[in-house]
FIKE-434007 format. One record per residue (C-alpha): residue number from 0; x, y, z. Coordinates in Angstrom, 2 decimals, always signed. Layout:
N
- NUM  X  Y  Z
...
//
This chain:
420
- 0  +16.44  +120.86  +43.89
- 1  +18.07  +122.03  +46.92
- 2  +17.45  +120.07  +50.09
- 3  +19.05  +121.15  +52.70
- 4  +10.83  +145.01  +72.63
- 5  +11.73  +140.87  +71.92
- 6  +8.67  +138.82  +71.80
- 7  +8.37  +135.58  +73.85
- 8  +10.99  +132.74  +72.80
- 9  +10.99  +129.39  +72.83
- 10  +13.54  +127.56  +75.06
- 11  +15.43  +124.41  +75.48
- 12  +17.61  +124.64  +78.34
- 13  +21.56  +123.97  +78.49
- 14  +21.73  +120.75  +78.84
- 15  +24.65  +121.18  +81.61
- 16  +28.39  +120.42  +81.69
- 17  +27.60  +116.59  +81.98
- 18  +26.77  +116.04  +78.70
- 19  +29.62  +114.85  +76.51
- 20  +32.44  +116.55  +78.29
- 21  +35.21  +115.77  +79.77
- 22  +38.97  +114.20  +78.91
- 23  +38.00  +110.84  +80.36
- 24  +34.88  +110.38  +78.00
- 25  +37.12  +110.98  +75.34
- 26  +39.40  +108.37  +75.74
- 27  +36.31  +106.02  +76.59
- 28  +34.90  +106.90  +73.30
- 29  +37.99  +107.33  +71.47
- 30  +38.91  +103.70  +72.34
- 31  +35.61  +101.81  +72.16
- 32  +35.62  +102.99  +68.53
- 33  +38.84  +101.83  +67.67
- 34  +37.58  +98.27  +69.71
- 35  +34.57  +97.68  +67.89
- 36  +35.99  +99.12  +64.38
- 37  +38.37  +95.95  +64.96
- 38  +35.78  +93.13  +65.54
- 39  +33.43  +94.35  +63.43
- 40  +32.25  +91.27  +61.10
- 41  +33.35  +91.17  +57.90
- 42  +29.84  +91.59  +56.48
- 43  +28.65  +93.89  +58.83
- 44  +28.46  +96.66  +55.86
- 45  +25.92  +94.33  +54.37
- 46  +23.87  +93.57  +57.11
- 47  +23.92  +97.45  +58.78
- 48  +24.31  +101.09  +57.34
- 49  +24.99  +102.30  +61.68
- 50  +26.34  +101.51  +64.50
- 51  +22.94  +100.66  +66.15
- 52  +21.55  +98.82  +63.14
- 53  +17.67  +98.35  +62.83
- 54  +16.64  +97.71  +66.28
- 55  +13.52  +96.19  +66.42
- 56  +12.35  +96.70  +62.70
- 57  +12.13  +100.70  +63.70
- 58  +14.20  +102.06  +61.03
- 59  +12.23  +99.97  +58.37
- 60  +8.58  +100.44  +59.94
- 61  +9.39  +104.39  +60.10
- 62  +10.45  +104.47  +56.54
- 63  +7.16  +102.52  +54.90
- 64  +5.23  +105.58  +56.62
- 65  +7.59  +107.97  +54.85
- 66  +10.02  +108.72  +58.06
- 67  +13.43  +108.57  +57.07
- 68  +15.50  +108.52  +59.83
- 69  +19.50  +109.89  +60.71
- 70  +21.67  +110.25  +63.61
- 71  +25.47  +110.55  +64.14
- 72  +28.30  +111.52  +66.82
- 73  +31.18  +113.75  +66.24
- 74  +34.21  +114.04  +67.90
- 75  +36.87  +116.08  +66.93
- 76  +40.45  +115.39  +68.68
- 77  +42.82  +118.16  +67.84
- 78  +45.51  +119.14  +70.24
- 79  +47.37  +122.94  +69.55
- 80  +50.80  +121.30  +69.27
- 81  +52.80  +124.48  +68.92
- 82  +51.72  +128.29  +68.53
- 83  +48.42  +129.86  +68.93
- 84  +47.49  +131.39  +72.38
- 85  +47.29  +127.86  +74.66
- 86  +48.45  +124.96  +73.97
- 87  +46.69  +121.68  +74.68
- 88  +43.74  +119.22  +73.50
- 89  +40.49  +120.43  +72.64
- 90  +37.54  +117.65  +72.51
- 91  +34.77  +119.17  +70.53
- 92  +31.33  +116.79  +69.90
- 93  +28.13  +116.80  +68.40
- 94  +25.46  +115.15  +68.39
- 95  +23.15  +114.96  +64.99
- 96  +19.53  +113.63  +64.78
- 97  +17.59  +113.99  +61.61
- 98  +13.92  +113.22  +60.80
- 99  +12.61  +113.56  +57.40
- 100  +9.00  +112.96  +56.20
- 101  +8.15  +112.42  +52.45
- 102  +4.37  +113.48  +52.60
- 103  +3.40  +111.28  +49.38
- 104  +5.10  +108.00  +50.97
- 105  +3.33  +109.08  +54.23
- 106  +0.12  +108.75  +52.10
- 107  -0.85  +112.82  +52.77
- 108  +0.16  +114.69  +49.56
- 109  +2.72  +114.91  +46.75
- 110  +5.94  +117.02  +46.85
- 111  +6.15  +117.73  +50.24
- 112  +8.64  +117.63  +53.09
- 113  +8.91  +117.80  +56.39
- 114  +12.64  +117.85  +57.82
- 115  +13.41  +118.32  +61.54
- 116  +17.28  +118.13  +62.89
- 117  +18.14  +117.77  +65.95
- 118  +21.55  +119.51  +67.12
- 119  +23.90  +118.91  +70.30
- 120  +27.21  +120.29  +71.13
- 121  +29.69  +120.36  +73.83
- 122  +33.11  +120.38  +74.68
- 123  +36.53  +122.78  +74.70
- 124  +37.14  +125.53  +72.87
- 125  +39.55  +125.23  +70.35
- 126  +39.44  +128.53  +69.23
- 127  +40.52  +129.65  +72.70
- 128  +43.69  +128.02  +72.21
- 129  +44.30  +129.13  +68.70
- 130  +43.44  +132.13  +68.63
- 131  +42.43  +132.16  +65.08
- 132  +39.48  +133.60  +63.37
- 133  +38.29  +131.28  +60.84
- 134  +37.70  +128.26  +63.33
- 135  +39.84  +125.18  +63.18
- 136  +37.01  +123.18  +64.38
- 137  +33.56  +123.31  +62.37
- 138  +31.84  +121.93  +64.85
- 139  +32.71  +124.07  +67.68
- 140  +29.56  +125.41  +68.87
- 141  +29.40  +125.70  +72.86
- 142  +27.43  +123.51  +75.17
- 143  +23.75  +123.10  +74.19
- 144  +20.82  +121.45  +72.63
- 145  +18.74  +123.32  +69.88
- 146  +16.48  +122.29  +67.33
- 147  +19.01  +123.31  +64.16
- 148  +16.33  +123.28  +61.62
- 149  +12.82  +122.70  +61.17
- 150  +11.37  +123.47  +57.78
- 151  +8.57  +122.42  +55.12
- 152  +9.20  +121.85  +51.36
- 153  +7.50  +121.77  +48.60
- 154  +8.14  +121.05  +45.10
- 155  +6.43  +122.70  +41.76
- 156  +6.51  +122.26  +38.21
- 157  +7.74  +118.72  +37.77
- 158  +10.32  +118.87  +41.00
- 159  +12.09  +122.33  +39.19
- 160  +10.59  +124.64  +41.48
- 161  +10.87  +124.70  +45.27
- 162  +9.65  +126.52  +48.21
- 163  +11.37  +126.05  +51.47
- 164  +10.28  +127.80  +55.07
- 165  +11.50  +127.05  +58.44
- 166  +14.25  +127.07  +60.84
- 167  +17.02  +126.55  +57.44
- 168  +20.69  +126.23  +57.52
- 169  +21.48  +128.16  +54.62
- 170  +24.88  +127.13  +53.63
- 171  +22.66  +123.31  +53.05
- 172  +22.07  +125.53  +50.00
- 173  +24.55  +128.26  +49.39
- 174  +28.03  +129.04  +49.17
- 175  +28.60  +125.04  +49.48
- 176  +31.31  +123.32  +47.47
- 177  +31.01  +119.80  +47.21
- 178  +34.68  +118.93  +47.46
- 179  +34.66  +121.42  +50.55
- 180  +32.77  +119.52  +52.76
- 181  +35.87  +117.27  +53.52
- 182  +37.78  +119.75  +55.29
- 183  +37.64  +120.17  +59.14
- 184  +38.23  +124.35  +59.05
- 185  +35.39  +126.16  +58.36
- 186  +36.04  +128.44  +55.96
- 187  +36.41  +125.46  +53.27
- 188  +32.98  +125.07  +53.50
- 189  +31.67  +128.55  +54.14
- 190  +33.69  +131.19  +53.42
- 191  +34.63  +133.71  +56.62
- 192  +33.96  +137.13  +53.99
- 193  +29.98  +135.66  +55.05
- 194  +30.53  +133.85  +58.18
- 195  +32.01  +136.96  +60.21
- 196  +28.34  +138.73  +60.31
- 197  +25.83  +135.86  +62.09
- 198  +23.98  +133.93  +59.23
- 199  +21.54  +131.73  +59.27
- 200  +23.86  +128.38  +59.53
- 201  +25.05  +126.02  +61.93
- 202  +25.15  +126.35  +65.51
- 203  +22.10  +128.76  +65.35
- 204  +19.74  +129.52  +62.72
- 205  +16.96  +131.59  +61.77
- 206  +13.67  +131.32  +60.56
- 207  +13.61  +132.54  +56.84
- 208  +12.51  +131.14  +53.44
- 209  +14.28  +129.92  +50.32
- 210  +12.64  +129.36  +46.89
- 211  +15.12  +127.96  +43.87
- 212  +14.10  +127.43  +40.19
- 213  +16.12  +125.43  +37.77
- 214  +15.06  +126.34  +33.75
- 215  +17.14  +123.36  +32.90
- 216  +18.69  +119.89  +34.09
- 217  +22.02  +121.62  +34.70
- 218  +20.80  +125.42  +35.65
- 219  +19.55  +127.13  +38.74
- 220  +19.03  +129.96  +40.66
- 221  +18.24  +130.58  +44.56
- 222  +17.05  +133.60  +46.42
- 223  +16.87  +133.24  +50.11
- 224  +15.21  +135.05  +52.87
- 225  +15.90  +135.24  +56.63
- 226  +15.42  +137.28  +60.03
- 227  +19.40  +138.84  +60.39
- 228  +19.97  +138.01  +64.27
- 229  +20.16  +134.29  +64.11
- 230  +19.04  +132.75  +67.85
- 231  +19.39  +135.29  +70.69
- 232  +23.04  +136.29  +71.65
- 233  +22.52  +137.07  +75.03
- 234  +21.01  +133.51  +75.76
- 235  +23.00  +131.04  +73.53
- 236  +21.70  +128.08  +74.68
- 237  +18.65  +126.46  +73.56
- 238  +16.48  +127.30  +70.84
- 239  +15.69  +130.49  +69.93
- 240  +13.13  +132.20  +67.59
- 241  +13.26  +135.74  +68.00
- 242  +11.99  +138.61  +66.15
- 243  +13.81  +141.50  +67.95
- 244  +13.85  +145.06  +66.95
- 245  +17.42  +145.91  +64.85
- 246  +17.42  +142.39  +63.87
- 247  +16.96  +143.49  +59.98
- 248  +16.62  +140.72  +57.07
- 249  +19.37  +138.71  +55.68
- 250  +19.09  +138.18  +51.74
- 251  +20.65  +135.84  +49.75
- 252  +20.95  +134.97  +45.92
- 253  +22.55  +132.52  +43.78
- 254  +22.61  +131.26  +40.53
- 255  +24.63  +128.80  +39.00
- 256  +25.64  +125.37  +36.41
- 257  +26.62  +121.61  +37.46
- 258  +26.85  +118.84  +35.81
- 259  +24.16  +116.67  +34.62
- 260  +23.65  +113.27  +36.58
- 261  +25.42  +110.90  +34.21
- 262  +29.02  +113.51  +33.27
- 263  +31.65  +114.34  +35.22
- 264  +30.72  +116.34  +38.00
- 265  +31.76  +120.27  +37.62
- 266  +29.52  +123.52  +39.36
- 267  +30.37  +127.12  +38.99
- 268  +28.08  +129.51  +41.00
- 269  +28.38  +132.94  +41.83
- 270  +26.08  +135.12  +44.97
- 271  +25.60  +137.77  +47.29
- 272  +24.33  +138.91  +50.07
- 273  +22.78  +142.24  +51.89
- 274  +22.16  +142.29  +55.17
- 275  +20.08  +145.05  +56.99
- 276  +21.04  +144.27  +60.73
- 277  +21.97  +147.30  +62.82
- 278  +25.60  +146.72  +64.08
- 279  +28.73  +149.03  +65.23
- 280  +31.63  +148.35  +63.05
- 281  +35.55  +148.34  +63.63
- 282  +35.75  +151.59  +64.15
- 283  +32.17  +152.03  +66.18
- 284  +30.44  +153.69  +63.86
- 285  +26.87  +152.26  +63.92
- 286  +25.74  +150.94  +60.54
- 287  +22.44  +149.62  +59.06
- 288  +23.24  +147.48  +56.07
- 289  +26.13  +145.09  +54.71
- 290  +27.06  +143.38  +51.73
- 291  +29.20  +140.95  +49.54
- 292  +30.11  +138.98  +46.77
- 293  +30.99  +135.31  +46.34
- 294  +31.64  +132.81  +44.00
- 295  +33.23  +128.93  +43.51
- 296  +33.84  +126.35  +40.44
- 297  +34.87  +123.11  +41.27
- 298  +35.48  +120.25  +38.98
- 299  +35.94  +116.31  +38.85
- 300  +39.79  +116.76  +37.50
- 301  +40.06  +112.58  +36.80
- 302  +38.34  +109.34  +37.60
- 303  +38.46  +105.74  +36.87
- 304  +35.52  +104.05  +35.90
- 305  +36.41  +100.93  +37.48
- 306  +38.04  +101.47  +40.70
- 307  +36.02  +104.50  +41.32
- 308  +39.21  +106.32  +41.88
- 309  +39.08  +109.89  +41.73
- 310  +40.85  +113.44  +41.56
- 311  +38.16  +116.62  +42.48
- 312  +39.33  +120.25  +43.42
- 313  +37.18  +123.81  +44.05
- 314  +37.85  +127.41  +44.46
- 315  +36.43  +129.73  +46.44
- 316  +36.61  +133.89  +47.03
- 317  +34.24  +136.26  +48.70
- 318  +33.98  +140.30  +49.85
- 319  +32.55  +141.97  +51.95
- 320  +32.38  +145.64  +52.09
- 321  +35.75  +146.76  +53.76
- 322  +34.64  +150.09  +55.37
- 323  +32.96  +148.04  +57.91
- 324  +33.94  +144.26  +57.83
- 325  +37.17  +142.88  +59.04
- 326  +37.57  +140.15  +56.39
- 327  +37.59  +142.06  +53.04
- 328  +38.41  +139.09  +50.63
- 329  +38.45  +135.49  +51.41
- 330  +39.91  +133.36  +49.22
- 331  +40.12  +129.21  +49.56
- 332  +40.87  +126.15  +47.44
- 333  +41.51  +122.46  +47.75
- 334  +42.14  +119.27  +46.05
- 335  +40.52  +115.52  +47.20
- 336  +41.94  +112.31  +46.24
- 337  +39.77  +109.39  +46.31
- 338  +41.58  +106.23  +46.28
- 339  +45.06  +107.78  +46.67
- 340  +46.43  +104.29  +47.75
- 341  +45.38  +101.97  +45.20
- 342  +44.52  +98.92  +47.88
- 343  +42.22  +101.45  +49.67
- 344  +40.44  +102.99  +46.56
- 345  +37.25  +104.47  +48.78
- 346  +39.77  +106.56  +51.51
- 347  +39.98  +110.38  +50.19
- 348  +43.26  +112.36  +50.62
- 349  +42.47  +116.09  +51.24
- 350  +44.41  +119.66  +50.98
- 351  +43.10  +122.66  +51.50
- 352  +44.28  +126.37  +51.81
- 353  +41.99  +129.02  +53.18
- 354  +43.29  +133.02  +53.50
- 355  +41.30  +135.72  +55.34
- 356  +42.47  +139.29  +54.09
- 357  +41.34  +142.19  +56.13
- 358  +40.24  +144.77  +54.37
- 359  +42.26  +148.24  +53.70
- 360  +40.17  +150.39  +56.04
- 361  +40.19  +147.72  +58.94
- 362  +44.51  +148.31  +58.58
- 363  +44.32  +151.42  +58.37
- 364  +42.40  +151.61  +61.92
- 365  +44.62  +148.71  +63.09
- 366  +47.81  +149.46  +61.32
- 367  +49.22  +146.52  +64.44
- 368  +48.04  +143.98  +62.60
- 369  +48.85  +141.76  +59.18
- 370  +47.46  +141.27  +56.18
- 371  +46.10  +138.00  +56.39
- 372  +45.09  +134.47  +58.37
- 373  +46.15  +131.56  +56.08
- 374  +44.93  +127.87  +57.21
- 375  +46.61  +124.89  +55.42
- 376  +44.84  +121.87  +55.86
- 377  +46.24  +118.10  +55.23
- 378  +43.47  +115.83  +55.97
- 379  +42.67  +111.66  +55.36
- 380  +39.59  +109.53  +55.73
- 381  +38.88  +106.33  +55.95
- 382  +36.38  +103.93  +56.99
- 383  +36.65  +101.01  +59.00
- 384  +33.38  +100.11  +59.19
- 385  +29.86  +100.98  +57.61
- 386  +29.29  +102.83  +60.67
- 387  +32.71  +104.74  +61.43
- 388  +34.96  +107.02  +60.16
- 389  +38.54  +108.29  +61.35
- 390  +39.92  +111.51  +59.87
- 391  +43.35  +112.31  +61.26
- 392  +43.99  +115.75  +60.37
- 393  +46.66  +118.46  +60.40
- 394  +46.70  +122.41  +60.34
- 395  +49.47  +125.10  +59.82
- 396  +47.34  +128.14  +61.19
- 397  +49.70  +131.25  +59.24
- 398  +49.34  +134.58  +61.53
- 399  +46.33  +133.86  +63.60
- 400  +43.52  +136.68  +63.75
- 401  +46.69  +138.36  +61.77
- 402  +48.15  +139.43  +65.28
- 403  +51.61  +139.91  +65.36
- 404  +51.96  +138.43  +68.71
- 405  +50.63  +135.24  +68.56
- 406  +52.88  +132.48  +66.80
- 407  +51.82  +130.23  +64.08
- 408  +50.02  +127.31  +65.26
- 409  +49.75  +123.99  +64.82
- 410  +46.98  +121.69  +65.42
- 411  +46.93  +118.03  +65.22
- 412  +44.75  +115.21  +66.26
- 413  +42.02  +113.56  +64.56
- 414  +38.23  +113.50  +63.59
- 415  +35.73  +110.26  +64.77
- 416  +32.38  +110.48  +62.97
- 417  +29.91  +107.61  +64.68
- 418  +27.15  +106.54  +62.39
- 419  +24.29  +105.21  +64.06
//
């Protein structure tokens, strides 16, 4: 099964610009990566699945009481070589920290879960510098600290049945390709036709509920439920759970077919969405509802047995209703290559393309602008150690927010993903 007026709020204050900012921390952790990815021991990957290990038995006591804990730094590198609005580097991070409690291991009841993540960000804008619309970066998210989700499972019916409710990132569920999750732009792993009206998903969520049936080992459908205004927009920082008048509901269905555990892995899903959130549109016209489409397939193309070697791509296209949505269809695709180079069989080789088309009726009240944004991605990573991962990564950004003026860009640098 799937994991993963205003009323008073609750609030965790920015943290300030001190934390994880700055060109010389960068560098600092840029380069003590690099140090200790070189003198790591040969069997560390044996002895340690992060950087900090087991201190103390922690890790080992928590998880005989059912506490499985995660944690992990970010930092995303990319400079806007050429093109875009301003060029320069952009250092993005985040910081991840994940608590999960099986209720049965924690000797309470079976089926149950508690899950509680943790969620920091800082940094520069990339997006300033690009100019584009579907986000170079996904992990740009501003400066703050916020509790990301906080939720309680339970299972039914043998584990086929599954209610979820809590703070929920909903693309943990939805509109996720496997094979997309490689990619540093966004829209390969959430497609912008959803994106570009506030969701439930990373860096603010709402409070909602999901419940997901599957009738057989290799069938399922999801139906989703969440307030439409995720956080507050006029305070950004922190956590917030508000309720506030024109918020509206965000629905969400899916249903689709994967694989079962032992074949070659394949999914094809399809969804949509309705969302009841008041909002002015392009052309300023106040509106009560929104909708769209979606689907993906993606598909284990070739692997070796023995090696582990592998060839996996997806597909992706969504709508949205053009009257009142900039992005009308969004289309994206992508290929991974695990074990490109034969001596490294466990690196995986990524392309991606990712196309934003705004909608007839947003041209024809911006007749300025072109058809499309169109992201190519060429991405690699690798791991050095059990505990980090480079990603250098490259982007041709095509007609950026589809405004004549601003050149093609291209950003460069690359992706450090700590595991501790």
């Amino acid at each position: 099964m799937p994991a993963n007026d205003r009323p008073s709020r609750t609030v965790f204050h920015e943290p300030g610009p001190a934390l994880l900012r700055g060109t010389g921390l960068t560098v600092i952790v840029v380069l003590a990566a690099l140090l200790a990815a070189r003198a790591a021991p040969a069997g560390e990957a044996a002895v340690a699945t992060g950087l900090l290990g087991d201190p103390g038995g922690l890790r080992a006591r928590a998880a005989a009481a059912g506490l499985d804990l995660q944690g992990s730094m970010t930092l995303d590198v990319l400079d806007d070589a050429r093109g875009g609005l301003h060029r320069g580097v952009s250092p993005i991070y985040t910081l991840d920290l994940i608590g999960e409690l099986d209720t049965a291991r924690a000797g309470w009841w079976e089926h149950g879960r508690f899950h509680v993540y943790l969620l920091g960000t800082a940094g520069d804008s990339l997006n300033k510098r690009t100019g584009d619309m579907q986000f170079a970066s996904n992990i740009e998210g501003g400066s703050t600290f916020t509790v990301l989700e906080a939720w309680y499972e339970h299972d039914f019916l043998d584990d086929r049945l599954s209610w979820l409710v809590g703070l929920h990132d909903l693309n943990a569920d939805f509109y996720m390709p496997q094979y997309g999750q490689l990619f540093v732009n966004s829209s390969l792993g959430l497609g912008i036709d959803m994106s570009q009206v506030g969701i439930s998903t990373f860096p603010a969520t709402s409070f909602g509920t999901r419940l997901a049936f599957a009738p057989t080992v290799t069938t399922y459908v999801m139906a989703g439920l969440y307030d439409g205004v995720p956080g507050d927009p006029a305070h950004p920082y922190g956590t917030q759970v508000v309720f506030g008048t024109g918020d509206g509901l965000f629905a969400i269905g899916e249903a689709g077919m994967h694989s079962a555990d032992d074949a070659p892995y394949y999914k094809l899903a399809i969804g949509g969405w309705y969302h009841t959130r008041r909002f002015d549109d392009y052309t300023g016209r106040t509106r009560n509802e929104n909708s769209g489409l979606y689907g993906l397939a993606e598909r284990e193309l070739w692997r070796d047995a023995e090696s582990g070697r592998s060839v996996g791509s997806f597909v992706q296209i969504g709508t949205a209703e053009g009257d009142r949505n900039q992005t009308g269809i969004y289309l994206g695709a992508g290929l991974n290559v695990t074990g490109l180079l034969p001596a490294r069989p466990s690196d995986v080789f990524g392309v991606g393309i990712a196309q934003a088309r705004n909608s007839g009726r947003f041209l024809d009240a911006n007749p300025a602008l072109r058809d499309a944004e169109t992201a190519l991605e060429f991405t690699y990573q690798l791991a050095p150690t059990s505990w980090l991962t480079l990603q250098p990564d490259l982007q041709y950004i095509i007609d950026p927010s589809t405004d004549p003026a601003t050149d093609d860009a291209v950003v460069v640098g690359m992706r450090f993903l700590i595991t501790l």
